[in-house]
N, CA, C and O atoms as a GROMACS GRO file, in nm:
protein
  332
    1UNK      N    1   1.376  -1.196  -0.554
    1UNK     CA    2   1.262  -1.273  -0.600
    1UNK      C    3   1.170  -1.300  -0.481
    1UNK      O    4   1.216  -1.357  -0.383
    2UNK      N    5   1.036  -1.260  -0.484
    2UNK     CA    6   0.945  -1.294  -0.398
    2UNK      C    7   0.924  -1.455  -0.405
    2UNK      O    8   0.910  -1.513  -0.512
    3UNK      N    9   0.922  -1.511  -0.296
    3UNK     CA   10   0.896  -1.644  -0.305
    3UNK      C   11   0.748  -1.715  -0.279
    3UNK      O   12   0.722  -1.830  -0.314
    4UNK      N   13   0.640  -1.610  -0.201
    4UNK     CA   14   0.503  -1.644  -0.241
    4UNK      C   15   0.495  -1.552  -0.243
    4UNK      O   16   0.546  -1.476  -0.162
    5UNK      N   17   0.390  -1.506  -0.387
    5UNK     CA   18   0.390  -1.352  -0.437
    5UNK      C   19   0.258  -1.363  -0.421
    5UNK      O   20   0.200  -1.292  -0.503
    6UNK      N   21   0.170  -1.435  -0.333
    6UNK     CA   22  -0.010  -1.438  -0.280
    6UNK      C   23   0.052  -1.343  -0.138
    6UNK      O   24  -0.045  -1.273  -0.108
    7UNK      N   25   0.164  -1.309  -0.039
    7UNK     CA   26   0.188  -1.240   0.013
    7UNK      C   27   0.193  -1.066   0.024
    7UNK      O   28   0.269  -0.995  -0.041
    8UNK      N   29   0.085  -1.015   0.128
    8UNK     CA   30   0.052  -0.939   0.036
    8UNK      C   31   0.184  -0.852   0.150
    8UNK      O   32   0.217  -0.738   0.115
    9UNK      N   33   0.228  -0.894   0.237
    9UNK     CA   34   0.297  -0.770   0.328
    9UNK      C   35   0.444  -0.922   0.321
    9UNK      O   36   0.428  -1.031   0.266
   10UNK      N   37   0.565  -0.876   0.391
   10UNK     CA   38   0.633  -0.964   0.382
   10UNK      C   39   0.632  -1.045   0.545
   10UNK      O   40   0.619  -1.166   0.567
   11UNK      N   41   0.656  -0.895   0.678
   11UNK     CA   42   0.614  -0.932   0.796
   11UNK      C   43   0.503  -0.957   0.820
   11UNK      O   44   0.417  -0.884   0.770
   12UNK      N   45   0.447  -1.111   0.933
   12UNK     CA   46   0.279  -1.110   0.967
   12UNK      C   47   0.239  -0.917   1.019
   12UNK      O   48   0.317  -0.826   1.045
   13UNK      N   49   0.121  -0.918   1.017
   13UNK     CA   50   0.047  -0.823   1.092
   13UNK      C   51  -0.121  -0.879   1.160
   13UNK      O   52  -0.239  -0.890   1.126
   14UNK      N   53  -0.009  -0.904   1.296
   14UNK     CA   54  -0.074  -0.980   1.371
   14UNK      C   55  -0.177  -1.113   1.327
   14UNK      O   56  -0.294  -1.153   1.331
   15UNK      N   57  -0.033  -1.151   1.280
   15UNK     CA   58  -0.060  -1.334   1.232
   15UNK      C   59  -0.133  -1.336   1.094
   15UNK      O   60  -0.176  -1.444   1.054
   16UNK      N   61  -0.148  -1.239   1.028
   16UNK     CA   62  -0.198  -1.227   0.877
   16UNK      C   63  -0.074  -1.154   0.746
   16UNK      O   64  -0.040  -1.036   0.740
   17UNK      N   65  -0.041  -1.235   0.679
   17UNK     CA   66   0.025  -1.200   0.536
   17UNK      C   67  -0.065  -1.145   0.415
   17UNK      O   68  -0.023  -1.057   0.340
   18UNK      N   69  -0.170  -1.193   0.402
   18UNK     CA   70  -0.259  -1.131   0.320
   18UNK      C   71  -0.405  -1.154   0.331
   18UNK      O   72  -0.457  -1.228   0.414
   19UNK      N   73  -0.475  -1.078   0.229
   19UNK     CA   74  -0.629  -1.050   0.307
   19UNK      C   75  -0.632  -0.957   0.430
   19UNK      O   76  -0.710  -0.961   0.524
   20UNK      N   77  -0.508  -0.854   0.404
   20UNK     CA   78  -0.584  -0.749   0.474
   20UNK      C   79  -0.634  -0.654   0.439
   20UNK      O   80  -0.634  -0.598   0.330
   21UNK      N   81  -0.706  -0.619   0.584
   21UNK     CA   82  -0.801  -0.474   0.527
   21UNK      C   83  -0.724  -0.317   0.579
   21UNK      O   84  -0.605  -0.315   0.609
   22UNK      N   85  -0.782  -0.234   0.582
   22UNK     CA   86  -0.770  -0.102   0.582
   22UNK      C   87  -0.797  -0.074   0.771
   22UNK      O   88  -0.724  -0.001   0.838
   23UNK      N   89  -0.881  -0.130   0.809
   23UNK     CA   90  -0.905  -0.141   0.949
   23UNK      C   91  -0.792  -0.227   1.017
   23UNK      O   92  -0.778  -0.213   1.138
   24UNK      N   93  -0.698  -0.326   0.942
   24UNK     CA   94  -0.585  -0.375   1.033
   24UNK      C   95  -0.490  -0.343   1.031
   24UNK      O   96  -0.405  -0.400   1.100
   25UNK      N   97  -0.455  -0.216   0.935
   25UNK     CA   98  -0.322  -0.112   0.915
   25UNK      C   99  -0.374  -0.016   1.001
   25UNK      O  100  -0.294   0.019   1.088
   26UNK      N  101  -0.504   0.046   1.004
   26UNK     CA  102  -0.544   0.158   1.106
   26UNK      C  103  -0.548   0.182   1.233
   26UNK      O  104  -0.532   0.272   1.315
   27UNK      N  105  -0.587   0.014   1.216
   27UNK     CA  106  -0.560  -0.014   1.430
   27UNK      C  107  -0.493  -0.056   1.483
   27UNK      O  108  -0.515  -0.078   1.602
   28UNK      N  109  -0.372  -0.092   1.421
   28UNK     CA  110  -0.234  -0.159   1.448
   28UNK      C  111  -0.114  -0.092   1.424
   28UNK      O  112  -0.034  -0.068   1.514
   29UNK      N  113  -0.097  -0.058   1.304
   29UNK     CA  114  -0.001   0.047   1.312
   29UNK      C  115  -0.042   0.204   1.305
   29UNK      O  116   0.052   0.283   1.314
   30UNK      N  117  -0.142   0.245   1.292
   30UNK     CA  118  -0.158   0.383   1.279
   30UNK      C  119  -0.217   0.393   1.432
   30UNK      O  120  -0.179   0.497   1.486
   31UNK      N  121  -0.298   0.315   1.514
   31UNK     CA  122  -0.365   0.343   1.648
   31UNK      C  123  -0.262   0.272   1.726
   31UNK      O  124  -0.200   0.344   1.804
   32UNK      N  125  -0.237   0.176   1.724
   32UNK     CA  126  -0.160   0.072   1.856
   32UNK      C  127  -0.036   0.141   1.866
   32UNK      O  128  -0.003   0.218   1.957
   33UNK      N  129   0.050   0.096   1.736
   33UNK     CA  130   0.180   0.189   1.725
   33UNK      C  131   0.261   0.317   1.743
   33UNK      O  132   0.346   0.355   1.824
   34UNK      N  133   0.195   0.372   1.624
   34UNK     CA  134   0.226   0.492   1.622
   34UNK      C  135   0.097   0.651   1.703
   34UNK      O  136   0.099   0.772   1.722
   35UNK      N  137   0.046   0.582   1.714
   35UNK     CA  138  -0.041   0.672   1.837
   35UNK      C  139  -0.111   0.773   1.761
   35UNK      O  140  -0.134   0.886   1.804
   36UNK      N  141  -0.147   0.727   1.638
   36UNK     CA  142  -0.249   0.846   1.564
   36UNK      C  143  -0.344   0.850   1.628
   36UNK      O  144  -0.379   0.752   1.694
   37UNK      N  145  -0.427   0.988   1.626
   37UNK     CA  146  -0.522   1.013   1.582
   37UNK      C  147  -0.613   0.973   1.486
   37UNK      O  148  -0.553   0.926   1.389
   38UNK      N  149  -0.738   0.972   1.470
   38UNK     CA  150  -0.809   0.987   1.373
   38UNK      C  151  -0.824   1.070   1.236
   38UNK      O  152  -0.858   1.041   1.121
   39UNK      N  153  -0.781   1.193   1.308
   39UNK     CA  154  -0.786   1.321   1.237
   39UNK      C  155  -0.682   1.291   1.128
   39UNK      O  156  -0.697   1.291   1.006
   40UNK      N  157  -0.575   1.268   1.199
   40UNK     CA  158  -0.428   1.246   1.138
   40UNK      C  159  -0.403   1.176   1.029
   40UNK      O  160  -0.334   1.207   0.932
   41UNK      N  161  -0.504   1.018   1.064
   41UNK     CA  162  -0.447   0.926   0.962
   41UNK      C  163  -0.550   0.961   0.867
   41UNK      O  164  -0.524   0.934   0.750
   42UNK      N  165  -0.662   1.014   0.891
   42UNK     CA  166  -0.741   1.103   0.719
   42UNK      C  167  -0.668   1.140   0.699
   42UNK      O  168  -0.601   1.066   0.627
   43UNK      N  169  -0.614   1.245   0.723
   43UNK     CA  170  -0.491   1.331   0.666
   43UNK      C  171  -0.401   1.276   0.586
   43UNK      O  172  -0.397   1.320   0.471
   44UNK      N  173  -0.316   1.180   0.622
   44UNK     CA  174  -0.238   1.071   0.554
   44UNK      C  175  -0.320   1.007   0.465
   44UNK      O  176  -0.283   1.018   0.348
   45UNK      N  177  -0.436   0.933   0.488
   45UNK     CA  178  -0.468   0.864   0.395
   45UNK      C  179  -0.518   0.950   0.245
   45UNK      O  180  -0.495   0.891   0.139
   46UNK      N  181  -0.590   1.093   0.238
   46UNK     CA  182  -0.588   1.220   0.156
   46UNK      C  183  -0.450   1.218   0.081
   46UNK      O  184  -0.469   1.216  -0.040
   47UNK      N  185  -0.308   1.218   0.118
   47UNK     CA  186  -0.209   1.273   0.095
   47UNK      C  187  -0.167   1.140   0.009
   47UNK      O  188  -0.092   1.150  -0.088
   48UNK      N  189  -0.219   1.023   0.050
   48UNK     CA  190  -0.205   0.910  -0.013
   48UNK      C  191  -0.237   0.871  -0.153
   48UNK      O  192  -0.158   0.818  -0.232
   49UNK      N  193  -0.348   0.900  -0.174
   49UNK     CA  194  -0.514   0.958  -0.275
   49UNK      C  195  -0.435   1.044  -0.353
   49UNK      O  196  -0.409   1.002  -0.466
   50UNK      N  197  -0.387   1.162  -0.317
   50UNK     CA  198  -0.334   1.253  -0.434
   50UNK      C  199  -0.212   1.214  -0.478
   50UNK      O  200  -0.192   1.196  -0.598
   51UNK      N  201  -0.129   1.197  -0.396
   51UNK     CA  202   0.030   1.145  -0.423
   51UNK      C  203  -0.020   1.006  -0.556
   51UNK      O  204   0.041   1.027  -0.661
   52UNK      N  205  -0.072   0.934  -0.561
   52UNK     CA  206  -0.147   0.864  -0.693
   52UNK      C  207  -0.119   0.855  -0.813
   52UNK      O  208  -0.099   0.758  -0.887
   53UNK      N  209  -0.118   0.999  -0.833
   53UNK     CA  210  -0.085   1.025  -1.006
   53UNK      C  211   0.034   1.056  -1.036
   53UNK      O  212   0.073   1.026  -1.148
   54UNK      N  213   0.125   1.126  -0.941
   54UNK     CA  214   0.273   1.104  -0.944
   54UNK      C  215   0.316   0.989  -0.940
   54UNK      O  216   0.386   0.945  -1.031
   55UNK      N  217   0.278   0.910  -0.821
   55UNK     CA  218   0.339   0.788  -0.842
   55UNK      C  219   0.337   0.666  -0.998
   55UNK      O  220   0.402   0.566  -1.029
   56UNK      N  221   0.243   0.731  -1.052
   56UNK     CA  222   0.172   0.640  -1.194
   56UNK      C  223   0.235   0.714  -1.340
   56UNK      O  224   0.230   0.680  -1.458
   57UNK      N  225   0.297   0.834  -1.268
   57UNK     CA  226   0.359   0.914  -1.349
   57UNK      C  227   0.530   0.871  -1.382
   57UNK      O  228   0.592   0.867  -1.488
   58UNK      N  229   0.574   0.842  -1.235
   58UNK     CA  230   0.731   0.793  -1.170
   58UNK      C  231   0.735   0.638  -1.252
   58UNK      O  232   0.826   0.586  -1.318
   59UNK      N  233   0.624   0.597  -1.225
   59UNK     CA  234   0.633   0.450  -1.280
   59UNK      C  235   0.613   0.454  -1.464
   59UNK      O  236   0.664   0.364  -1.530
   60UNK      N  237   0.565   0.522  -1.505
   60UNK     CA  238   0.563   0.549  -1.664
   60UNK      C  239   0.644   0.591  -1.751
   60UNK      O  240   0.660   0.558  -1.869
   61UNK      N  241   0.725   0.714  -1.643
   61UNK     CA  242   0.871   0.755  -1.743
   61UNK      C  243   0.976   0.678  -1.662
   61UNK      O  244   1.083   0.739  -1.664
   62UNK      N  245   0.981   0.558  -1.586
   62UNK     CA  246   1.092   0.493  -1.537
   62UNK      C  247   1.154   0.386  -1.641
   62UNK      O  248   1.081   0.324  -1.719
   63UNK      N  249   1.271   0.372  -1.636
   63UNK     CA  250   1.310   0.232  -1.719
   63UNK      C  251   1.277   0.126  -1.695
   63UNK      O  252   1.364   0.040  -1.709
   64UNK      N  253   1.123   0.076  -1.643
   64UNK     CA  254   1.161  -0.080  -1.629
   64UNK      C  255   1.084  -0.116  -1.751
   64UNK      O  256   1.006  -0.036  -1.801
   65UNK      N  257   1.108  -0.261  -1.811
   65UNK     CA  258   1.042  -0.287  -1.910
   65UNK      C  259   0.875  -0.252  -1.864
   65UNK      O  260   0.838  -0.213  -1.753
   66UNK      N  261   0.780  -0.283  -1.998
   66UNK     CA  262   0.634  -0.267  -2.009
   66UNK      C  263   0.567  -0.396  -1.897
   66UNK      O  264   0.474  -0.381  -1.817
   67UNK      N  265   0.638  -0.505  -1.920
   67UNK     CA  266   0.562  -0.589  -1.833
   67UNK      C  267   0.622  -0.546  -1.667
   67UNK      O  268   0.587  -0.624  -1.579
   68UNK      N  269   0.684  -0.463  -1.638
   68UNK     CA  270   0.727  -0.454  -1.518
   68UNK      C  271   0.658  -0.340  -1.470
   68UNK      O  272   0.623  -0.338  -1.352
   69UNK      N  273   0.634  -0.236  -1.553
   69UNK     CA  274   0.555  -0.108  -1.545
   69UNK      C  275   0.390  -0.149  -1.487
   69UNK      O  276   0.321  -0.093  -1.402
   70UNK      N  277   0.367  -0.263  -1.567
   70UNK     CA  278   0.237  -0.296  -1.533
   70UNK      C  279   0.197  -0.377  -1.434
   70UNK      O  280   0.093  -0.378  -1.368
   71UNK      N  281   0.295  -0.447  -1.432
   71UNK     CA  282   0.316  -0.517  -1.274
   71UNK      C  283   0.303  -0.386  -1.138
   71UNK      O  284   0.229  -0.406  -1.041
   72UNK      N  285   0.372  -0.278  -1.148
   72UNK     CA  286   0.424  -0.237  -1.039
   72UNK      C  287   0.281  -0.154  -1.033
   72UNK      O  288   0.231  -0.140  -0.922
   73UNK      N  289   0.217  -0.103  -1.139
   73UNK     CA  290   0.059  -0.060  -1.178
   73UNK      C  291  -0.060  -0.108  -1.100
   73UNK      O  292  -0.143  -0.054  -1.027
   74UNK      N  293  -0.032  -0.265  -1.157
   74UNK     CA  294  -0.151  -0.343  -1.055
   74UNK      C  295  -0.146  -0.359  -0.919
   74UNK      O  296  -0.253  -0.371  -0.860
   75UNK      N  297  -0.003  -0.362  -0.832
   75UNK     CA  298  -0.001  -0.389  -0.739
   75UNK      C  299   0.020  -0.242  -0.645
   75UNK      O  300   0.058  -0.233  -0.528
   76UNK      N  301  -0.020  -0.132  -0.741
   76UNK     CA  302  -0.068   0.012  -0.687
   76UNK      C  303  -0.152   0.033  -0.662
   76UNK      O  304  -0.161   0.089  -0.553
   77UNK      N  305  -0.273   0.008  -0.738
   77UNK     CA  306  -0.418  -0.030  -0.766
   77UNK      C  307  -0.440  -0.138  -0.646
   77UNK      O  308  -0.525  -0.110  -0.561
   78UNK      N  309  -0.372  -0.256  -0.637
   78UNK     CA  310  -0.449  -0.323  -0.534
   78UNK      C  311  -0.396  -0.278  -0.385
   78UNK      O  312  -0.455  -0.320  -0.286
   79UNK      N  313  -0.277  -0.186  -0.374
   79UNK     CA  314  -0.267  -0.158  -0.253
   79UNK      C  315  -0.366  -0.066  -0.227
   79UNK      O  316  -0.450  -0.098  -0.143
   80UNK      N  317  -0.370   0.007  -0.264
   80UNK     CA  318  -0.444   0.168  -0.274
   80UNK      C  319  -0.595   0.091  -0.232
   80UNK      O  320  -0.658   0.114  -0.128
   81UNK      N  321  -0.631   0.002  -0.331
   81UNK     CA  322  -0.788  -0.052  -0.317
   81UNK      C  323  -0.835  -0.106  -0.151
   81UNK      O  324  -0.951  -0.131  -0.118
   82UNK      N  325  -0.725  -0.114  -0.068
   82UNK     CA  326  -0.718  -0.150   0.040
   82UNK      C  327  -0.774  -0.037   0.125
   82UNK      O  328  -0.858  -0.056   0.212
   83UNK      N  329  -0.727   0.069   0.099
   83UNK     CA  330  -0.803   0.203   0.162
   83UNK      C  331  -0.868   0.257   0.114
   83UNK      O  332  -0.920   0.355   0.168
   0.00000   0.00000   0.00000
């Protein structure tokens, strides 16, 4: 059970739980961290974008009930909306 579900990550990223953007995953863990490139994390973020409809596919023929399907829906949609 999530215990504040306004959380949008569970660890801070760099002192923020939610309200983040796309620029504080890019420059923190994709630049600081892991030492991407630019080139690279387009690349990833593309592979992200298509991988999409499988994932909406995985979640449609899975067993969880309808209100859980749609739960796991919206909070695809709002991750995704982040990039």
């Amino acid at each position: 059970m999530i215990e504040d579900p306004d959380k949008e990550i569970a660890l801070t990223l760099k002192g923020k739980k939610r309200n983040l953007k796309a620029s504080d995953f890019m420059d923190y863990y994709a630049k600081e961290r892991l030492k991407l490139n630019n080139k690279t994390i387009e690349l990833i973020l593309e592979q992200m974008q298509k991988g999409t409809t499988k994932w909406k596919e995985l979640i449609e023929i899975s067993f969880l009930s309808d209100d859980m399907k749609e739960r796991y829906f919206n909070t695809l949609e709002s991750r995704l909306n982040i990039f």
